[in-house]
N, C-alpha and C positions, 0 to 999 in steps of 0.2 A: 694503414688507412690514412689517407690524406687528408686536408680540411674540404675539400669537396664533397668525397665520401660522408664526411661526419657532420657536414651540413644538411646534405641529401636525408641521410638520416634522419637526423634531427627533424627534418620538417616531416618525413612520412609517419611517425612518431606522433608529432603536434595535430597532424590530421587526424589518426586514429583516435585521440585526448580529444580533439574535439567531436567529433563526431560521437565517440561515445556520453560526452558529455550533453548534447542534443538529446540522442537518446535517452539520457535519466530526468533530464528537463523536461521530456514529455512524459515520462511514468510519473515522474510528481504531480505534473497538472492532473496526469486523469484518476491518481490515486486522492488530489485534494477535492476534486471534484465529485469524487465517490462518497469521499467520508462525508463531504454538505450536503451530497442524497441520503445518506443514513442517519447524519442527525436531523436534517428535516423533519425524516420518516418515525426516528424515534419519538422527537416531540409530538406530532401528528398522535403517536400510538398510545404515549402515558397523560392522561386525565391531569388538566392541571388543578392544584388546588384541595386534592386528597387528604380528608384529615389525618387518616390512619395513620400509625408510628411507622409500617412498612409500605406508604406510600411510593415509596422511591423503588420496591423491589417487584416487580410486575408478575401476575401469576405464569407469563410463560416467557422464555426465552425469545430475543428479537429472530433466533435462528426457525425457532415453533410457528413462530407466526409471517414467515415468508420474508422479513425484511431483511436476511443476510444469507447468501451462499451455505450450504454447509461444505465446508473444505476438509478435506480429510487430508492429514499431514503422513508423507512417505515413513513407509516401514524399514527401520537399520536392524540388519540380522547384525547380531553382536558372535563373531567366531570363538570358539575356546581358543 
């Protein structure tokens, strides 16, 4: 391989680094952007100012009451 070759390289390399770097700079914005709608929506949801000792634990899940996706996480068959 010559220095040409390993320049060439080298930059088609630096483009895919970047580009994919683009791409997690926009999954971070829309993932921080997600979670400022969810704590919004939680403050929105728990009473402020609760005396109760379990003030903080809400009688339903934020998932019960529509404020989060319910995600179901993929099934690993484990082989003998």
């Amino acid at each position: 391989m010559n220095v040409i070759e390993l320049l060439a390289d080298l930059q088609a390399l630096h483009e895919k680094a970047t580009a994919r770097a683009g791409e997690l700079h926009a999954q971070i914005k829309h993932l921080t952007a997600a979670l400022v709608e969810i704590e919004a929506r939680l403050t929105d949801w728990r009473p402020p100012g609760k005396s109760s000792p379990n003030s903080h634990r809400p009688k339903k899940t934020p998932i019960e009451h529509g404020l989060l996706p319910l995600v179901e996480a993929p099934v690993h068959t484990v082989l003998p």
